[in-house]
C-alpha positions as CSV (number, residue, x, y, z in Angstrom):
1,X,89.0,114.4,69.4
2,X,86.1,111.9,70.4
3,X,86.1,109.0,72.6
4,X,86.9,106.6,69.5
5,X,90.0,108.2,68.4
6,X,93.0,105.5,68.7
7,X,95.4,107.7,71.0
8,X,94.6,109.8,73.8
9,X,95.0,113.6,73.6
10,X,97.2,114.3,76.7
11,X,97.6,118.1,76.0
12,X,94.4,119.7,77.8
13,X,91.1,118.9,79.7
14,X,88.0,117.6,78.3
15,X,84.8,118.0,79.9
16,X,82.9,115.7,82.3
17,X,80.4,112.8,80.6
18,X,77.6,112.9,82.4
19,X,75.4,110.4,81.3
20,X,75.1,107.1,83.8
21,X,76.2,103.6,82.0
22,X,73.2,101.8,83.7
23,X,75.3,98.9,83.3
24,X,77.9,99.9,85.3
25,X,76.1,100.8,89.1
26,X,79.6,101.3,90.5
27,X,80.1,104.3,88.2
28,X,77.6,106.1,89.0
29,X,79.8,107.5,92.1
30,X,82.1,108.7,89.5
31,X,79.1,110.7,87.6
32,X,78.5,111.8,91.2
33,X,82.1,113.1,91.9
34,X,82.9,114.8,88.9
35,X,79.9,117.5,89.1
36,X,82.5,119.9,90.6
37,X,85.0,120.3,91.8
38,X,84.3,120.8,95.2
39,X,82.5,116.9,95.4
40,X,85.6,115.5,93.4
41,X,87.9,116.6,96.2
42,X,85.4,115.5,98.8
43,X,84.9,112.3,97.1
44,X,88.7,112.0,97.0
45,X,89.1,113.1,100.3
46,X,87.2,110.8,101.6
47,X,88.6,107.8,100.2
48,X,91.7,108.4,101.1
49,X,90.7,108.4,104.9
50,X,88.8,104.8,104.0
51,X,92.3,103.4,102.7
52,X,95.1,105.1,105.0
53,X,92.8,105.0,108.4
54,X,92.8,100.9,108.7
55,X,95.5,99.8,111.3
56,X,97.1,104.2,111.4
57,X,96.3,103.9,114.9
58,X,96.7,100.4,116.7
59,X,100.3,98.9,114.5
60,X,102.9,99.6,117.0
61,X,106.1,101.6,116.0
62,X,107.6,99.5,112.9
63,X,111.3,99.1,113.1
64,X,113.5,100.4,111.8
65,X,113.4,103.9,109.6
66,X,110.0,104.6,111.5
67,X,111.0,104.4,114.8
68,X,114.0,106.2,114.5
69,X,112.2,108.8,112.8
70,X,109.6,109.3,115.8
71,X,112.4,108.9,118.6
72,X,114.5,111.9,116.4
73,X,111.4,114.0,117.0
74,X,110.5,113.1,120.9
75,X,114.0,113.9,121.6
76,X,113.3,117.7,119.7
77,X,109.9,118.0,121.6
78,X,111.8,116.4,125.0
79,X,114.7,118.7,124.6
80,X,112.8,122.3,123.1
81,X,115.8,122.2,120.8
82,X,114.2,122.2,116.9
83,X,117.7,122.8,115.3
84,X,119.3,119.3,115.8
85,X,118.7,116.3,114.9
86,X,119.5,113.0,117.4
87,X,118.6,109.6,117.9
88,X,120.0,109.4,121.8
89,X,123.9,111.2,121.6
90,X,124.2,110.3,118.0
91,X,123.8,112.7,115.6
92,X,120.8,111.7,112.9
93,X,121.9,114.0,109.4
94,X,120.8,111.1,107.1
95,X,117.7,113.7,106.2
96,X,117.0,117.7,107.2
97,X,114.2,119.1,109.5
98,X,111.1,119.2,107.7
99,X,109.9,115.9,108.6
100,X,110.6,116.2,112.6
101,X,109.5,119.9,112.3
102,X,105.7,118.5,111.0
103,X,105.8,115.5,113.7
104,X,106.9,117.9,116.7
105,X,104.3,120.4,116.0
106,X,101.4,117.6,116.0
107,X,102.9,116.1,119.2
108,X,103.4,119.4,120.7
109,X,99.8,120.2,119.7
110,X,98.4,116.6,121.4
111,X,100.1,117.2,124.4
112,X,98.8,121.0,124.7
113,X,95.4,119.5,124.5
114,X,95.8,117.4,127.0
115,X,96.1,113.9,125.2
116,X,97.7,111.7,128.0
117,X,101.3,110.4,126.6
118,X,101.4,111.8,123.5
119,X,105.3,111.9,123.5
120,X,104.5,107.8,122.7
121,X,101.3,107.4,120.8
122,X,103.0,106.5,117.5
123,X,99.7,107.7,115.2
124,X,100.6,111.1,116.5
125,X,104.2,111.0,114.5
126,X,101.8,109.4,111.6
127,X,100.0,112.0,110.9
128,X,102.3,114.4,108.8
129,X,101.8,111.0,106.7
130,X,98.3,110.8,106.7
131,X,98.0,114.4,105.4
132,X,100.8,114.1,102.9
133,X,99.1,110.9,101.1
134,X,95.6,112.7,101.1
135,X,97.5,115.8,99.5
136,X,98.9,114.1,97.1
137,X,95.6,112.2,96.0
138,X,94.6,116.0,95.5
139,X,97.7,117.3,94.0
140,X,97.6,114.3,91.6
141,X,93.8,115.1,90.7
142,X,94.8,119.0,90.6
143,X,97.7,118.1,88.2
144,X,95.7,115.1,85.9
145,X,93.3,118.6,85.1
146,X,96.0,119.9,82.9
147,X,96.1,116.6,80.7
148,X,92.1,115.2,81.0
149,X,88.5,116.4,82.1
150,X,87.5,116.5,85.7
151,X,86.4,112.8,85.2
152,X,89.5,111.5,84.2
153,X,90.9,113.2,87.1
154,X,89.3,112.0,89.8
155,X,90.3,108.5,88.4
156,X,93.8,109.6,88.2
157,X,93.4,110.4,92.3
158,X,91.5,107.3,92.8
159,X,94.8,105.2,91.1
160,X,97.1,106.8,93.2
161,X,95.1,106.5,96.5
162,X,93.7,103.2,95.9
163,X,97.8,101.8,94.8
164,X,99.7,99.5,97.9
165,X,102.2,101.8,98.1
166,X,101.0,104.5,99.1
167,X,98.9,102.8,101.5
168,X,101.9,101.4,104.0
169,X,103.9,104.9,103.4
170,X,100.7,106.9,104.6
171,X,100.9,104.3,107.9
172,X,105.0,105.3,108.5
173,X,105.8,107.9,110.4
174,X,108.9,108.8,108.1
175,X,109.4,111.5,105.2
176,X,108.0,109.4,102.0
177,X,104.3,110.6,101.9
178,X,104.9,113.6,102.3
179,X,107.7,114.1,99.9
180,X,105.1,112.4,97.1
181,X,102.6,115.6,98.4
182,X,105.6,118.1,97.5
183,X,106.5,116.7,94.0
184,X,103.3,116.1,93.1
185,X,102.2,119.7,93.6
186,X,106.0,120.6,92.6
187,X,105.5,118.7,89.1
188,X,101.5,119.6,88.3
189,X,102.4,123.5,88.7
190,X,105.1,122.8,86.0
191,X,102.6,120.9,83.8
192,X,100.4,123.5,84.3
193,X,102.6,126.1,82.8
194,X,104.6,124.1,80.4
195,X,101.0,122.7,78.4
196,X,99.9,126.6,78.7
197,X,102.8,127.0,76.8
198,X,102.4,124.3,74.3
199,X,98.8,125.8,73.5
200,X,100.4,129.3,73.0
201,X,98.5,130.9,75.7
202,X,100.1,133.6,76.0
203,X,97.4,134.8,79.0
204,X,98.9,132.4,81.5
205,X,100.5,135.0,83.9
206,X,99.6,134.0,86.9
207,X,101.9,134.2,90.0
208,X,99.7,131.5,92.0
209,X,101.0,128.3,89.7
210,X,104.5,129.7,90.2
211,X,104.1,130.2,94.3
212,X,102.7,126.7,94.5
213,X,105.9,125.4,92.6
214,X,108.6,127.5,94.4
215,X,106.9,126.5,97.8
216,X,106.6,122.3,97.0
217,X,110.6,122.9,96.0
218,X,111.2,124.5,99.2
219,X,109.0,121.8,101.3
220,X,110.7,119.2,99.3
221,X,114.3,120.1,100.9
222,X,113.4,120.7,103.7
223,X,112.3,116.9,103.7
224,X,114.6,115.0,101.8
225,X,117.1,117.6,99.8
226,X,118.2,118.0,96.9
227,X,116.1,114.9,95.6
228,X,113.3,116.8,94.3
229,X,115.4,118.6,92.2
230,X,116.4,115.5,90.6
231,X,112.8,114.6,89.4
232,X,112.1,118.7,88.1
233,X,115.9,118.7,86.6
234,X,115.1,115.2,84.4
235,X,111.8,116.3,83.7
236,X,113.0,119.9,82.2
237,X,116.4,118.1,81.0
238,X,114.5,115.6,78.6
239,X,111.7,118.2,77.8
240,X,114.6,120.7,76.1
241,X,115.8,118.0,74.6
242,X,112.2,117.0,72.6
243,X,111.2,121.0,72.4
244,X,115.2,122.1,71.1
245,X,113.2,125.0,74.2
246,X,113.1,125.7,77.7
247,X,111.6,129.2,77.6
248,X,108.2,128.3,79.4
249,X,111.0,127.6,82.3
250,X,110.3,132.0,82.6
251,X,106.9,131.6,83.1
252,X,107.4,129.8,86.6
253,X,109.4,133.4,87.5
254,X,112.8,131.9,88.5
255,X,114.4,134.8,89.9
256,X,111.3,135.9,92.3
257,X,110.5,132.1,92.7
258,X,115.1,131.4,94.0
259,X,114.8,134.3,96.4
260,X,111.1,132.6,97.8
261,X,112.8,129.6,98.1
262,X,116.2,130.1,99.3
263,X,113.8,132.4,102.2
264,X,112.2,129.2,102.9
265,X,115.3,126.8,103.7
266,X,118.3,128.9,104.1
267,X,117.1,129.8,107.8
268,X,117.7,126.0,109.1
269,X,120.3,125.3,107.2
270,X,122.8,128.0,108.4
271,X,121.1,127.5,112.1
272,X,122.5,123.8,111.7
273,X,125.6,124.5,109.7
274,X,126.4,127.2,113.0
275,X,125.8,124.2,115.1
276,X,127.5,121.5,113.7
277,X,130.1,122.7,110.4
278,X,129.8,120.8,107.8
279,X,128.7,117.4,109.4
280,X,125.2,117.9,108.2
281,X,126.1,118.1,104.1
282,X,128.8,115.2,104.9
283,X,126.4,113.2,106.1
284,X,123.1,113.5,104.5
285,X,124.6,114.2,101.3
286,X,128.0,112.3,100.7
287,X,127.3,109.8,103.6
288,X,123.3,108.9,102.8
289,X,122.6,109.9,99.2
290,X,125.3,110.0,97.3
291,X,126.9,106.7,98.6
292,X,123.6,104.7,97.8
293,X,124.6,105.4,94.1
294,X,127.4,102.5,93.9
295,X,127.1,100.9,97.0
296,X,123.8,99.3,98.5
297,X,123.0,100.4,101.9
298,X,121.5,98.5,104.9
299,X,121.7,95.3,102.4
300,X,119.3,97.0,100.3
301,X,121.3,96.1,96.9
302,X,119.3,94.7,94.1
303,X,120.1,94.4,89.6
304,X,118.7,96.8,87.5
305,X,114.8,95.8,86.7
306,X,113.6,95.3,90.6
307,X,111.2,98.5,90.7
308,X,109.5,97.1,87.1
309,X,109.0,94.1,88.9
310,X,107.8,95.6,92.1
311,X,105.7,97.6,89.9
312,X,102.7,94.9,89.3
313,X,102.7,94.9,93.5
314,X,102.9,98.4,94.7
315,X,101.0,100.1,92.0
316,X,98.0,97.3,92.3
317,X,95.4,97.7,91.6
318,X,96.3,99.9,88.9
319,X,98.9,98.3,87.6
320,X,96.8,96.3,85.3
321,X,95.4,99.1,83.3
322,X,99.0,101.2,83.7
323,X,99.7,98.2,81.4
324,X,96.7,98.0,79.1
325,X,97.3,102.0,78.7
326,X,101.0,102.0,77.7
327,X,100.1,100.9,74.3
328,X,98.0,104.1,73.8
329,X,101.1,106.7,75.8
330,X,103.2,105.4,73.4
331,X,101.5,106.3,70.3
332,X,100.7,109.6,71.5
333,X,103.9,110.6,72.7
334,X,104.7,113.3,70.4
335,X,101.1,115.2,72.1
336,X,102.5,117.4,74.5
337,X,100.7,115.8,77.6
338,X,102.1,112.2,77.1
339,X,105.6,113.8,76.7
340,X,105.6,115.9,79.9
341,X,104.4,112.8,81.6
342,X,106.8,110.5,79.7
343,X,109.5,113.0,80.4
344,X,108.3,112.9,84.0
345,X,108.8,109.1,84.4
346,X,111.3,108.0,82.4
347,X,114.8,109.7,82.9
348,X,113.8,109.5,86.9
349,X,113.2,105.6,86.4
350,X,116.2,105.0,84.5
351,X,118.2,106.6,87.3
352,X,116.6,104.4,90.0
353,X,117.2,101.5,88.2
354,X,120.8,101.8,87.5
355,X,121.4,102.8,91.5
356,X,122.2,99.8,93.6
357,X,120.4,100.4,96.7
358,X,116.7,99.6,96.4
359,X,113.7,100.2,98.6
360,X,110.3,100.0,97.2
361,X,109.0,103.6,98.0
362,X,112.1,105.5,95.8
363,X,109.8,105.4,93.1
364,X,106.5,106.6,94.5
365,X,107.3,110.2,93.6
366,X,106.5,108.9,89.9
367,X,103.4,106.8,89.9
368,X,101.3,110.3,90.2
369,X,102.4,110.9,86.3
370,X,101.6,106.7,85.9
371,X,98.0,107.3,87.2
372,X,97.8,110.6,85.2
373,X,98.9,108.7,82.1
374,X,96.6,105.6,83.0
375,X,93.5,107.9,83.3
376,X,93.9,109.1,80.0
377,X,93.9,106.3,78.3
378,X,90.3,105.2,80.3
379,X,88.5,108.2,79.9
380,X,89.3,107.9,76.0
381,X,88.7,104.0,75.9
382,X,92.1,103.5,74.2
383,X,92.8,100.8,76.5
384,X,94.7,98.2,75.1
385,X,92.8,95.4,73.5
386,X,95.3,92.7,72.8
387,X,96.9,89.9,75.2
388,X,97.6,93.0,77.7
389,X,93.9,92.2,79.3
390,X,94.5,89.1,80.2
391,X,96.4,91.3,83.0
392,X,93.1,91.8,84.5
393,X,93.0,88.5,86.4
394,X,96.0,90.2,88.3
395,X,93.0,91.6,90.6
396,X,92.3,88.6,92.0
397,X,95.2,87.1,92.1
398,X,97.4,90.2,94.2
399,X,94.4,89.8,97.3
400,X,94.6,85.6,96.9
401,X,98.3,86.3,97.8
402,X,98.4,88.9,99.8
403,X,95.7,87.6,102.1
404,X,96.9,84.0,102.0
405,X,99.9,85.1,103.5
406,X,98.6,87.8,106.1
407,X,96.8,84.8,107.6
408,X,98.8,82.5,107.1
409,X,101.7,84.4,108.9
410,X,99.0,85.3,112.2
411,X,98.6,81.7,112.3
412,X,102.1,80.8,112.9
413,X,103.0,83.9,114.7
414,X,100.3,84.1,117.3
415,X,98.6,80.5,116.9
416,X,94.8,82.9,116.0
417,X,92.7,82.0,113.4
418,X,92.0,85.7,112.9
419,X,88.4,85.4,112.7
420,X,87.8,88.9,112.3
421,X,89.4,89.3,109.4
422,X,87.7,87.2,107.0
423,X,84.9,88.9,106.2
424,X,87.2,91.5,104.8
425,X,89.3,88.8,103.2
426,X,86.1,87.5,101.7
427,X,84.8,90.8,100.3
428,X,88.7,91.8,98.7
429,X,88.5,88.3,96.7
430,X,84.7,89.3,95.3
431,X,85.5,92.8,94.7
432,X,88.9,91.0,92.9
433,X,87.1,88.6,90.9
434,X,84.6,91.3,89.8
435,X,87.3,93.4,88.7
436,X,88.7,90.3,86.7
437,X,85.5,88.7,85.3
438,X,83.9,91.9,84.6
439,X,86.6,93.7,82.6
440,X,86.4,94.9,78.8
441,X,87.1,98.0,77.0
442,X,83.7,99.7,77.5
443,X,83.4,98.9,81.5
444,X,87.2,99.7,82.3
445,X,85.7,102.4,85.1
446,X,83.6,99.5,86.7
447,X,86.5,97.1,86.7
448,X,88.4,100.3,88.6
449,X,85.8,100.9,91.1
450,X,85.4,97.2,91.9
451,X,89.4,96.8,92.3
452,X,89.4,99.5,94.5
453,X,87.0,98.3,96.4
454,X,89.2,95.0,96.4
455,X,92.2,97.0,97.7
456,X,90.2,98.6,100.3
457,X,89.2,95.4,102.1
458,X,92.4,93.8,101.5
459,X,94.2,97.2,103.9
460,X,91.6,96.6,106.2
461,X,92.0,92.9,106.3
462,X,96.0,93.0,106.4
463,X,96.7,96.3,107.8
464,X,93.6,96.8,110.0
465,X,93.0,93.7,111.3
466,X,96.1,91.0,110.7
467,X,99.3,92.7,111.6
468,X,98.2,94.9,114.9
469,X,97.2,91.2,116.1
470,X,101.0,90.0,115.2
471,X,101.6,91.1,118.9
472,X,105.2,89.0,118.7
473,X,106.5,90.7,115.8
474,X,106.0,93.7,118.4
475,X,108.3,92.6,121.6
476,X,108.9,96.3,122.2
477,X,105.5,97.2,123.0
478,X,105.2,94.4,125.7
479,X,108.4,95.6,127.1
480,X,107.5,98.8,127.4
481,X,104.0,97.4,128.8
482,X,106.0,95.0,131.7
483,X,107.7,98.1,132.7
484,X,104.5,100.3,132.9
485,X,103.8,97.5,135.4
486,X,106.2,98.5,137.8
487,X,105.7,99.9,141.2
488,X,108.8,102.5,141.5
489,X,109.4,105.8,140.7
490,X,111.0,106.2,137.3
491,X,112.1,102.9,136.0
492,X,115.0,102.9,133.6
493,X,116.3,100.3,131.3
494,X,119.8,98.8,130.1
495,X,119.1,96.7,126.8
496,X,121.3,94.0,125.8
497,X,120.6,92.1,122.4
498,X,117.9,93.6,121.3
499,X,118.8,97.3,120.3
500,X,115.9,98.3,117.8
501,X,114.7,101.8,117.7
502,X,111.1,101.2,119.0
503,X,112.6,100.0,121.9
504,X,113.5,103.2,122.6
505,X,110.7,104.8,121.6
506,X,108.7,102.9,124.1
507,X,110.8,102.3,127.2
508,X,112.6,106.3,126.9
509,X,115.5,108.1,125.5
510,X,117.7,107.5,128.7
511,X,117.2,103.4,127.6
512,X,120.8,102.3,127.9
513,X,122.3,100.0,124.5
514,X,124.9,98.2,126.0
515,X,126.2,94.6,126.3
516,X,126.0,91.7,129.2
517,X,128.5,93.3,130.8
518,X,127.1,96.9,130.8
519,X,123.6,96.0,132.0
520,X,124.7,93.8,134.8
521,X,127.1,97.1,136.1
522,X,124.1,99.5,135.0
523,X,121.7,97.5,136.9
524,X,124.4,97.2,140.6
525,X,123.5,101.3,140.2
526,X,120.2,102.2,141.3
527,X,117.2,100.0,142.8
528,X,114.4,100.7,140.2
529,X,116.8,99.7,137.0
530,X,115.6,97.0,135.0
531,X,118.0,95.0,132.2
532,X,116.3,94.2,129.2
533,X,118.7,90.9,128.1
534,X,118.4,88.6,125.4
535,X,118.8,85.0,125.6
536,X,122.2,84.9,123.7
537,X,123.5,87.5,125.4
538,X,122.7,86.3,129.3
539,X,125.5,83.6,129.7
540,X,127.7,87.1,129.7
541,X,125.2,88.9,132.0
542,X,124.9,86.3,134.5
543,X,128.8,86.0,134.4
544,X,129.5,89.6,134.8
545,X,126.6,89.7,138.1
546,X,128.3,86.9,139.9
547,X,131.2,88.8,139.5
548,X,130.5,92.2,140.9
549,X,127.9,90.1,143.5
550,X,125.1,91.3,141.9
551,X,121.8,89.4,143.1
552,X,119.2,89.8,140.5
553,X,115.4,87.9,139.4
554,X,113.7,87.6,136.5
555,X,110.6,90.1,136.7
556,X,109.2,88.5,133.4
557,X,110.2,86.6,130.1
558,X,109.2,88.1,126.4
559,X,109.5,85.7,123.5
560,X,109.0,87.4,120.1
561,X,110.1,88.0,116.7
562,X,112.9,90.5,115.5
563,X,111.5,90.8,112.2
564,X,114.3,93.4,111.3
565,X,117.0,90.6,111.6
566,X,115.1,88.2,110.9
567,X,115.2,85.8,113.8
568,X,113.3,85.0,117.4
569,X,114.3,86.8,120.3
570,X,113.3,85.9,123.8
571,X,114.2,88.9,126.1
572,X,114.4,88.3,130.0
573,X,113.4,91.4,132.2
574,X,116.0,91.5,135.5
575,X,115.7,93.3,138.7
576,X,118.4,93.9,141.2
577,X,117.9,92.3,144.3
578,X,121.3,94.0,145.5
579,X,124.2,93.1,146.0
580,X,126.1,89.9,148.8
């Protein structure tokens, strides 16, 4: 097919243009990248450490999922027990071990080294993160090679690396990056063989595809469940429906690939069904998964039709020419590529949708097969030429908004201009206008490469610079700081008001959650106790002191922003003085 044909061959690779547009100066990093291999994964590589490093190492621990997340895994490394999972007594089965096993070993690994406080150096927990959004850049490049060249490819990585989304999750110490990395590689290795299939290449034998997918299954419980099999199950489901086939299933050697698996996750799962029964599968399964289905959890409930809205936000700056392309998948979704990716997105979407509890990351696992899809459609120039580009001024219009509020929010929170963040915010709304102005079927890689660009400077701007500044939004960390500042031997803590897992994190696992009364009891018990009380909640403190004779001071006041509940706290830090 050549480059003017109207639909885009999804069903194999084509090979690299190398001829430089010298229009289009931006592109010739493209040309560059796509020699080989080798500079395509360096050039991807790369870029992902430019968009996910911003702001990975100085934003405090983010409440709540985060948090909980990191303080599960201190207490493993604090404890040497790996089997269980708790957040202080309470058990924690929302999710299995993968997560905390990835997290322990880096902190384990820090502290080893000699890294002073590792146990609390939040971009430690991060990391497993980090390397799960870079893998799946790769893994979505990897996979893009069984539908487009090595071009087309790299562009494909560059969509998902350069997208919002995956920006914050790669920032979170929790189990979504990652789990992107194992369905990624999970749903490329079945491309892989399934378009093999499709060609009749009847060569395609090799046991390394099949490894690749039996292990990303594997991973992929170990992190979240049975989830992954959700996306593989739709994708095969809708496929046998299309093909009236499943046969190449046999090429991904089920039975040898079960046993590999089952060898992988069976061990913690009997070592935590010996430990605790059945509470595990009760939990994770009935009382976190399947309970989400007709019931929103956390007051996370939202209509059918939120994540296609989200979509223009989370998938930016791609999201324009996801759109433009759509046209194009369409039309050629009888090829075999468009309908593995179609089959891919689709059924999983529909699913998501029709569930009421929402969060903005369920979806990630399939904007891999969107960037796939949308990379197609670029390298072929069957971009959508109707009233579909007037999308394109979407590029300058996400980092006018974005931006607008970052700053304006530091303004009110912490009363800074934020000075050093306008050169970034200046460069994102260039790079946005470039993309915008610039845009037309024949410079569709330029527009890219200058929205990128747009994206990067708006994570540095808002992630790198803005919100590590929004020190109120963070009263945690200046607890934890106040209490550093004491001159005893062990401090501990009694909370009251303010109960938010970074709390815990910071101040230690022994932190006490209790109420006025508790922390005016707790703090009669010991001389270097400190209660951590919140404005509404002193009237009951104070009362319950001057009735036990408790003489206590205020060491210092913290007035922030609980940006989980949405409402200013102020949180008083009292010593005992003893008793009358």
């Amino acid at each position: 097919m050549t480059e003017t044909s109207p639909t885009p061959r999804f069903g194999g690779p084509r090979e690299p243009r190398n001829a430089i547009d010298p229009g289009r100066g931006l592109v010739a990093v493209l040309d560059f990248a796509s020699v080989s291999h080798l500079r395509a994964v360096a050039f991807l590589v790369l870029v992902g450490l430019l968009f996910f490093l911003p702001g990975f190492f100085n934003i405090p621990p983010i409440d709540r999922d985060e948090a909980r997340f990191a303080q599960a895994t201190k207490q493993m490394v604090e404890s040497d027990d790996f089997i269980d999972i708790r957040f202080q007594d309470e058990v924690r089965y929302k999710k299995p071990v993968g997560i905390y096993w990835l997290q322990a070993a880096v902190v384990e690994t820090a502290s080893r080294l000699g890294l002073p406080r590792a146990e609390v150096r939040i971009w430690l927990y991060r990391v497993p993160s980090l390397a799960g959004a870079i893998g799946a850049v790769l893994m979505t490049y990897w996979a893009a090679l069984a539908f487009v060249g090595r071009r087309g490819a790299v562009i494909a990585g560059l969509l998902l690396c350069s997208s919002i989304l995956l920006g914050v999750e790669a920032r979170l110490a929790k189990t979504d990056a990652f789990l992107l990395f194992t369905v990624t590689a999970a749903m490329g290795a079945m491309a892989h063989v399934y378009l093999a299939w499709q060609r009749g290449d009847d060569r395609y034998h090799s046991w390394i595809t099949p490894a690749i997918f039996w292990t990303a299954v594997a991973a992929g419980i170990l992190l979240k469940g049975p989830l992954i099999l959700m996306f593989i199950a739709l994708t095969v489901a809708a496929l046998a429906f299309v093909d009236r086939s499943a046969v190449w299933l046999w090429r991904l050697k089920p039975l040898a690939g079960v046993l590999w698996m089952l060898v992988l996750v069976l061990p913690w799962f009997i070592a935590i069904f010996l430990r605790a029964g059945d509470t595990f599968f009760a939990d994770s399964v009935g009382g976190d998964m399947l309970s989400k289905i007709a019931s929103p959890k956390e007051s996370h409930g939202a209509p059918p039709g939120l994540y296609f809205l989200l979509f223009w936000v989370t998938f930016w700056p791609g999201a324009p020419l996801a759109a433009m392309a759509a046209p194009a998948v369409w039309r050629a979704r009888r090829e075999p590529g468009a309908q593995y990716l179609l089959a891919w997105v689709i059924p999983s979407w529909i699913v998501f949708e029709l569930v009421i509890t929402k969060l903005p990351h369920y979806v990630l696992p399939l904007y891999p097969a969107i960037a796939i899809m949308t990379a197609g459609a670029i390298e072929h120039s069957v971009l959508s030429r109707s009233w579909l580009t007037r999308g394109a001024a979407w590029w300058f219009a996400i980092p006018v908004v974005v931006l607008s509020l970052a700053i304006i929010g530091a303004i009110i929170l912490t009363r800074q201009p934020a000075f050093l963040a306008w050169p970034f915010v200046a460069a994102s709304l260039i790079f946005g206008l470039f993309a915008w102005r610039l845009f037309d079927q024949n410079r569709a890689e330029a527009s890219l490469l200058n929205a990128s660009l747009a994206s990067l400077f708006l994570m540095v701007a808002a992630l790198g610079v803005v919100v590590p500044t929004l020190r109120p939004v963070f009263p945690s960390v200046e607890i934890a700081q106040a209490l550093r500042k004491v001159v005893c031997v062990g401090p501990k803590a009694a909370a009251v008001g303010f109960h938010e897992p970074s709390l815990v994190f910071m101040t230690g696992t022994d932190t006490l959650l209790t109420d006025g009364s508790g922390a005016a009891d707790f703090l009669l018990g010991g001389s270097c106790r400190f209660a951590l009380v919140e404005a509404r909640s002193e009237r009951a403190f104070a009362a319950r002191a001057e009735a036990i004779g408790l003489h206590y001071n205020v060491a210092t006041r913290i007035d922030g922003y609980n940006f989980s509940q949405g409402k200013p706290v102020s949180i008083a830090i009292f010593r005992s003085e003893g008793t009358q």
